[in-house]
N, C-alpha and C positions, 0 to 999 in steps of 0.2 A: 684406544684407537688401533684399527687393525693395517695391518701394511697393507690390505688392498682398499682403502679409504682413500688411496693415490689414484687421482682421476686421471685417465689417460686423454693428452689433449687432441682435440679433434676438430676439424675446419668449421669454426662457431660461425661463420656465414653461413654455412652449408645446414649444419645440423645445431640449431641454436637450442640452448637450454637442455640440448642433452648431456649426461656424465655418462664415461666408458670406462667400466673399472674391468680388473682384469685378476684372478685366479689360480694357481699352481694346485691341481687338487689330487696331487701325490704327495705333498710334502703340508707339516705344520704354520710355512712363511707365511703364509697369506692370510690363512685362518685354521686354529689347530681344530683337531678332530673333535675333540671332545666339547670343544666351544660347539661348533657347529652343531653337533648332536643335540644340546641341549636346546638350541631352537629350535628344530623340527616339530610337527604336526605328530600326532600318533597313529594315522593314517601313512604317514612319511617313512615312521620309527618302521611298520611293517612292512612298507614297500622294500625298506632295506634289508629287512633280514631275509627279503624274498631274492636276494643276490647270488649266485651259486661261486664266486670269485670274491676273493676280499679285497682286490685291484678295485672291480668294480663297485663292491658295496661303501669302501671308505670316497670314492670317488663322487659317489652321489651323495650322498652323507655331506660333504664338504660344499657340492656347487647347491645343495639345494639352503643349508646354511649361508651362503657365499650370500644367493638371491635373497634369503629374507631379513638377513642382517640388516643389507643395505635398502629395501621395502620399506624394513620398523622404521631406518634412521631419517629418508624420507616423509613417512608418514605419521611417524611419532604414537604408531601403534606397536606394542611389545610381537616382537619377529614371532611366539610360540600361538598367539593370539590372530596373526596374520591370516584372512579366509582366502583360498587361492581358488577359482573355477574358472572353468574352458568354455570357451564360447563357443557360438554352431558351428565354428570351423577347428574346432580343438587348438585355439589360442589360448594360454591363462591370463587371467586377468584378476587384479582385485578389487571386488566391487563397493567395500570399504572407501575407498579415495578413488581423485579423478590423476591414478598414473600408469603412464605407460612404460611397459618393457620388454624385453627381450635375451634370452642366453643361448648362447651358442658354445659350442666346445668342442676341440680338437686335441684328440689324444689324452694328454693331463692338464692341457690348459682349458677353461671357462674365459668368456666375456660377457658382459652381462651392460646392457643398454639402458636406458633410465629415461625416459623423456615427459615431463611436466602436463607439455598441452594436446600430442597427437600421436598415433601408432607409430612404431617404430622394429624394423626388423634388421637382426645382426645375425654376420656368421663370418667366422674362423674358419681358416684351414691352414695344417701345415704344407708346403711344396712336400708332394708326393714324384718324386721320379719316374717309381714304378708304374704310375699310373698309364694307360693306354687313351694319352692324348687324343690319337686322330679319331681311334674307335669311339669314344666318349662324345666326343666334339661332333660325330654324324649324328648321333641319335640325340644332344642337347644342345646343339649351336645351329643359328641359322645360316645362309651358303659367304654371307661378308663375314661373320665370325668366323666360319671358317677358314678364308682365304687368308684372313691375317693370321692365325696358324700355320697354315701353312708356309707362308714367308716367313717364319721365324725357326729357329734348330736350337738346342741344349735347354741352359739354364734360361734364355729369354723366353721358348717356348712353354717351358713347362709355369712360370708366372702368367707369364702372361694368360693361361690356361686358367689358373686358380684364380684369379683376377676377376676373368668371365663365369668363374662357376660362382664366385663368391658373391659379386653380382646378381648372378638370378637367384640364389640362396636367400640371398635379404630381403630379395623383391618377393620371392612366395612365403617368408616367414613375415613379413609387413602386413599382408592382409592374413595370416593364418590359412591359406590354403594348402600349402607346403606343395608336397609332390601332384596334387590335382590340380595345381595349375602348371602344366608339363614344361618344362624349361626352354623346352624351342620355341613355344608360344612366348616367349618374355624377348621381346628385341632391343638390342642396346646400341646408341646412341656412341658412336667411336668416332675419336678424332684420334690423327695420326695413328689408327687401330689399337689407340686404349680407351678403353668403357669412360662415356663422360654421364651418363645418364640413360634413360629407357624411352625407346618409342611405344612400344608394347607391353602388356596393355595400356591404352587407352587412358583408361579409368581404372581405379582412382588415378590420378597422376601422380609420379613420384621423382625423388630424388636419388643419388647415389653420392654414397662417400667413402671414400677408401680410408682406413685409418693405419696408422704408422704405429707399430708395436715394438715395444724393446723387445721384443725375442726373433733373431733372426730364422729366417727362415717359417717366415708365417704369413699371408695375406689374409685385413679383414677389410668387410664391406658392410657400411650399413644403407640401410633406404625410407626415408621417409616422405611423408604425404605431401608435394608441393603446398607453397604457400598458393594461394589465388588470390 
């Protein structure tokens, strides 16, 4: 049993039957390097030595182990055996079993989403200070996302920031569209101007759920497919 077999708990009303495990993929804790290598694909094995950085090649190395670890351990297919392909919106998926997921990663941490019966899109971010809030916020937030920006200064701005980005992140990794579905078109649903869910789009209909992480100084957001 690996230390990231620790399911991170998440609002089971909100997001039922998914697990959220979570990943350190600079260090051996979670899962050491050479485990991981040895699940990999040999498609995988060359993606990696195609790395010019070894930050980045043991980094990938690690989340893409991290993902099929926990695939096999659902599906009860061996992780090196696991067939991984992208769908027309370059989503992967395994067409082996009926499971959904999702990984996201910020700096050296991975999350990795898990959900039995319907899609599901996650995404991490660490609070970035430097980031250029307002500039940001004109070109991906609509004019009430913005105003509740603007009423806010410091550390509640700069959350509450990541909050809304992390938010539309899940909502365009949910269906796989990613950045072709432009961020300002994603409209969110705010009470007392924190994100409670999405008006836009439309369709599919979704959910949002903010999850609580032991490492401070990180907001994640997952989104899935309303129930009907």
């Amino acid at each position: 049993m690996l230390k990231s077999d620790q399911t991170i708990a998440a609002n089971t009303e909100l997001v039922k039957g998914v697990s959220i495990y979570l990943c350190d993929l600079d260090t051996d804790s979670d899962i050491p390097l050479s485990f991981a290598q040895s699940l990999l694909s040999p498609s995988e094995h060359a993606r990696a030595k195609r790395f010019h950085f070894e930050r980045d090649q043991k980094r990938f190395i690690r989340g893409r182990g991290f993902l099929r670890y926990h695939l096999s351990k659902r599906t009860g297919i061996p992780a090196g055996q696991i067939h991984l392909e992208e769908g027309e919106r370059g989503k992967p998926f395994c067409p082996e079993r009926q499971i959904h997921f999702n990984l996201s990663h910020s700096r050296n941490i991975a999350v990795l989403a898990l959900s039995p019966s319907a899609p599901i899109g996650i995404d991490i971010e660490f609070i970035d200070r430097k980031v250029d809030v307002h500039g940001l916020s004109r070109t991906c937030f609509n004019a009430s996302e913005c105003a509740v920006l603007s009423s806010l200064t410091g550390d509640d701005l700069h959350r509450r920031f990541f909050a809304f980005w992390t938010a539309k992140e899940a909502r365009m990794k949910l269906t796989g569209e990613g950045m072709s579905l432009a961020p300002k078109s994603i409209s969110l649903a705010l009470e007392n101007g924190r994100p409670v869910g999405y008006l836009l789009p439309e369709h599919p209909t979704a959910t949002l759920n903010f999850v609580e992480l032991p490492i401070p100084g990180m907001v994640c957001c997952t989104a899935t497919l309303s129930q009907q």
